[in-house]
Residue, then its C-alpha position, 0 to 999 in steps of 0.5 A: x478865173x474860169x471854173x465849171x459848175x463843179x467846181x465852182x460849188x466846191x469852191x463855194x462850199x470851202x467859203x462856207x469854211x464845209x469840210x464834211x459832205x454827206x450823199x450817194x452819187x448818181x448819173x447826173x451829179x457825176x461832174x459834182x463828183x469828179x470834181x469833188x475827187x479832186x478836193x478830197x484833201x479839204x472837203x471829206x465825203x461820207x458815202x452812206x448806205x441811202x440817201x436817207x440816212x446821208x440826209x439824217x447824217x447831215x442833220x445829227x452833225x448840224x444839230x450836234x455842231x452847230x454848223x450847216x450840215x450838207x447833203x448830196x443827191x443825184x436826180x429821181x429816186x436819189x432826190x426823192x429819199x431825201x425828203x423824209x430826211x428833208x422834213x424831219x430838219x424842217x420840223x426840228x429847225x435844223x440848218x442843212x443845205x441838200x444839194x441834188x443834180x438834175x437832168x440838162x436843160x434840153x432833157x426837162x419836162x420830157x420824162x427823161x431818165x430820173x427826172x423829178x420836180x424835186x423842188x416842186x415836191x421839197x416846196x412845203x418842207x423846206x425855208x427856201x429852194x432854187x433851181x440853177x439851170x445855168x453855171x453864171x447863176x450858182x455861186x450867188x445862189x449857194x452863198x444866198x442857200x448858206x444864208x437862208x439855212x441859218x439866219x432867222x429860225x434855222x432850216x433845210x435850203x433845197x438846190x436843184x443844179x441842172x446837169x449841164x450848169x455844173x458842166x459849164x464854164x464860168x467866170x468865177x471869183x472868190x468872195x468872203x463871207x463877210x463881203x456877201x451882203x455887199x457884192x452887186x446882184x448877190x448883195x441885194x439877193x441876200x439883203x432881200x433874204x435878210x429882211x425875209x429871215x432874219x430876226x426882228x430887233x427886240x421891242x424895248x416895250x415889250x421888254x418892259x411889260x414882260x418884268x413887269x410881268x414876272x415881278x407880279x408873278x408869285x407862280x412863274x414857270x418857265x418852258x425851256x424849248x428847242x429855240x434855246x437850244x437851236x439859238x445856242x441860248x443856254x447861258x442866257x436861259x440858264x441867267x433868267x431862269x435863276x433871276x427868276x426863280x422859276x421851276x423849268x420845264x422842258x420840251x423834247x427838242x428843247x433838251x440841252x437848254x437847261x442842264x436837266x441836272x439843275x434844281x429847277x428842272x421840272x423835267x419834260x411836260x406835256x403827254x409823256x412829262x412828269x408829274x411835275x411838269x404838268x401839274x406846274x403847267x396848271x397851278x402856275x399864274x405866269x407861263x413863259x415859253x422860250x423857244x416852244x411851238x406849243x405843239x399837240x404834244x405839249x399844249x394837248x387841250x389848247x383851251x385848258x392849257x395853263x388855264x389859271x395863268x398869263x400866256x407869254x411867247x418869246x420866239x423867233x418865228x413870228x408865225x408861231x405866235x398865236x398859231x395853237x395857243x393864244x398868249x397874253x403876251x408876246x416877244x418876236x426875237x432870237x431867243x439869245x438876244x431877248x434873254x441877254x436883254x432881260x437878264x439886264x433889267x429883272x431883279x433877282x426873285x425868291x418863290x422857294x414856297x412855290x418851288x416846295x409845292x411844284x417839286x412835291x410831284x415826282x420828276x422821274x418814273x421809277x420802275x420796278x425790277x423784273x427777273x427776266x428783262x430790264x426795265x428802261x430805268x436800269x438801261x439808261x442809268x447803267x449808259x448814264x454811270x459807265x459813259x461820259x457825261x458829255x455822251x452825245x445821245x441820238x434816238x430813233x422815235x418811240x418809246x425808248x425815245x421818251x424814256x431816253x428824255x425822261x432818264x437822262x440829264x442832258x446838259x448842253x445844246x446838241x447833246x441829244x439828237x432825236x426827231x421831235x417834229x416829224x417823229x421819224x423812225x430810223x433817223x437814229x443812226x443816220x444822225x449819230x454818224x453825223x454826230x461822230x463825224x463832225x465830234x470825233x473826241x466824243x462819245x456817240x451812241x444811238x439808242x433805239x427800238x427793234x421796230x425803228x431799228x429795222x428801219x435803217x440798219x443798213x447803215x451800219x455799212x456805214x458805221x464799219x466802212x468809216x470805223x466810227x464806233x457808235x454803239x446801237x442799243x437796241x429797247x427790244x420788245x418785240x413790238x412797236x411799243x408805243x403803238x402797243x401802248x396806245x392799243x392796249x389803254x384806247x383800243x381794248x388790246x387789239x394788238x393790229x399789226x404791232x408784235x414782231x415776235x417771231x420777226x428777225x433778224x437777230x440783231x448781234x448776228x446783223x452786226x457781226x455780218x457787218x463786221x461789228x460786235x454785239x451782245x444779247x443781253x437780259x440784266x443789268x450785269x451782262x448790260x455792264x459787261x457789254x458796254x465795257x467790251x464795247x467802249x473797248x472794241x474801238x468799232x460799232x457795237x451793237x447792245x440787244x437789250x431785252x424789255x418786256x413787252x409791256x412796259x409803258x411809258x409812265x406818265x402818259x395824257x391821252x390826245x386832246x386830253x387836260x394835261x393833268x389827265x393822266x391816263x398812267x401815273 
């Protein structure tokens, strides 16, 4: 049959089995649009108030589903708002396929009205983009996009349609998924991808030389990081961790790996972990990081990191093997595979002595009352006792980013959406509507600072239009926090450009002019009292939290530094 362009993609996107679209429509992808009018009963299109925040919205519903999330953008400025969006799923390995409309084939290289070289600008941050200048090429080139995004380490796939391949007509024939590796020209496009992104068969050698490397271990600690929890790998981390017998610590993108309520969760390592976490990370004599890049926030001195221990990666990406700290050991796979494999051969362990000395550290801040503010404790514990204990959880960056990770117990992958890469302020409430959108039976809530807060607000338009009831708590300090942090332990109390104290809006004022609830408050029984109003209200709401401008996040180790140099314990 023949289709045009438009609706071709559409019927590619329903071969993904897509049912939730997010963008902002514009000039040049108008026959994407038109055509999407007339498949509005299978495919639901949520209009944001940015295009960034239908980029954030598509990543929280990827991350917090498991499924690809998609994106919509017309050409110019409308492309060019995704990108930060863009990074921000390339850094966290977030499968999202971002689909823009360019200008028509004759208009190209002449400066025409909103043209951009979007996949010239998207090159450095995604796995792969493409540009479609004729419709007999698109319905290969989306099947080939879907692919790439999820196979291997997850990412964001980029496809610049011009505007006259949507426009015209082209013979078309369903395909399904399972014939796509085997189908002519599209079946060596994807067998080419494979062999590019796939993950590589687990060597059995290697496999052998690890367990017998945790059987000479008296000191084993295991990094849970974000590859478990992309991989959908708890259970089987989960298995090892306890064959093993080894504390657990956990990065930031890799909360939901292990239940943060188990006995052998250590809590997060490395500038802001716990105690625990990093003096475990020092006296160990077996290091075993599942899924983690050993980030400048994690391994801070690369040199001293885990000094006293044997170094072993297990990642999918074989570019992060030795990439900032160099291993004694490695295993290129996915993680689900590697550790189902050696859940096979290690024998159950007991290293309840070491296990004594890790868990005499703290593996939680605690904080003392203040009559006039709440402190970050007080905050999450009441959400964590009046909220169900699946809540799904999506953060700005920030303070109240770590507090949240610290505090909170999540037990399941997608549980928590935050930006742990990029570190992007205002990927918050982007993130939680497209977490709410693809688990409509889910408690969704979006804790952030005023600082990122200010950032996108603007779609709690967003919020309102769909009536998806997120409730916004705001950490407000009248300050970027954890700039002010830095400013008063590095740079003597030169407080540059950070205190927003007379600075608006009045965050429940914002809501109500959006047509949303809120409430200010200042102790823990106005806090219980709004989060009841909220949970009732069936709409947004918005919780105005105050915390005193000085409150830090404890423990901290400054950049570069050993990871036991705490600069606050």
């Amino acid at each position: 049959m023949k289709l045009t362009g438009a609706q071709i993609l559409m019927e590619c996107l329903l071969e993904q089995e897509v049912d939730t679209v997010f963008g902002y429509p514009g000039g040049t992808i108008l026959n994407v649009y038109d055509a999407l009018y007339r498949y509005n009963d299978k495919i639901k299109h949520v209009l944001t108030a940015h295009e960034q925040g239908a980029a954030h919205a598509a990543d929280g519903y990827a991350r917090s589903t498991g499924k690809v999330g998609v994106c919509f953008a017309t050409s110019g400025p409308g492309a060019t708002n995704l990108t930060t969006g863009i990074a921000t799923a390339h850094m966290d390995s977030s499968p999202v396929v971002f689909i823009s409309c360019n200008v028509a084939r004759n208009l190209i290289g002449k400066d025409s009205f909103q043209e951009v070289d979007i996949t010239g600008i998207t090159m450095p941050i995604t796995k792969c983009n493409y540009i479609v200048d004729s419709v007999e090429k698109l319905a290969d080139t989306v099947r080939a996009a879907f692919a790439i995004a999820k196979s291997g380490r997850p990412g964001p796939v980029f496809i610049d349609i011009l505007k006259n391949a949507t426009g015209e007509k082209a013979e078309f024939k369903p395909l399904p998924q399972a014939e796509h590796y085997t189908e002519g020209k599209l079946g060596a496009m994807m067998r080419r991808s494979s062999q590019d992104f796939k993950a590589p068969e687990v060597d059995e050698k290697d496999l052998k030389t690890l367990v017998d490397m945790i059987n000479a271990s008296k000191k084993p600690l295991l990094i849970c990081g974000g590859g478990v929890v992309r991989g959908r790998a708890h259970q089987e981390f989960l298995e090892f961790a306890e064959k093993v017998d080894a504390p657990v610590a956990i990065t930031l993108m890799g909360a939901g790996g292990i239940c943060g309520r188990n006995p052998l969760a250590t809590g997060m390592i490395g500038m802001h972990g716990t105690q625990a976490s990093n003096m475990a990370c020092d006296a160990c004599d077996l290091l075993i990081s599942v899924g983690c890049r050993f980030s400048d926030r994690v391994a801070l001195a690369p040199k001293t990191f885990a000094k006293q221990a044997k170094i072993v990666h297990i990642d999918i990406d074989r570019a992060e093997i030795n990439k900032n700290v160099h291993t004694d050991h490695h295993i290129v796979g996915d993680a689900k595979r590697v550790l189902a494999k050696l859940n096979e051969m290690v024998q159950p362990a007991d290293h309840s002595d070491w296990k004594k000395y890790v868990f005499s550290f703290k593996t939680e801040t605690e904080y003392d009352d203040i009559d006039d503010a709440l402190t970050p404790k007080q905050i999450l514990s009441s959400i964590a006792k009046m909220l169900p204990e699946d809540t799904v959880v999506a953060t700005d960056v920030g303070q109240h980013q770590m507090w949240s990770i610290q505090h909170f117990r999540f037990d399941y992958p997608g549980q928590l959406l935050t930006s742990g890469g990029f570190g992007t302020m205002g990927f918050g409430l982007g993130a939680a509507i497209g977490a709410k959108v693809g688990n409509p039976d889910k408690t969704v809530i979006h804790i952030t600072g005023d600082g990122s807060f200010r950032m996108n607000c603007n779609e709690l338009a967003t919020v309102q239009d769909y009536g998806v009831p997120i409730i916004t708590f705001v950490f407000n300090n009248k300050t970027l926090g954890m700039v002010r942090q830095w400013q008063t332990l590095i740079y003597d109390k030169r407080y540059s450009e950070t205190t927003l104290s007379e600075r608006g809006p009045d965050f429940v004022a914002l809501a109500k002019a959006y047509g949303l609830g809120g409430a200010h408050v200042s102790n823990v029984a106005e806090l219980e009292a709004a989060i009841e109003e909220a949970m009732k209200c069936g709409h947004g709401y918005i919780i105005d939290c105050a915390i005193d401008m000085d409150e830090k996040v404890r423990p901290m180790v400054g950049g570069g530094s050993h990871i036991t140099d705490f600069l606050l314990s």
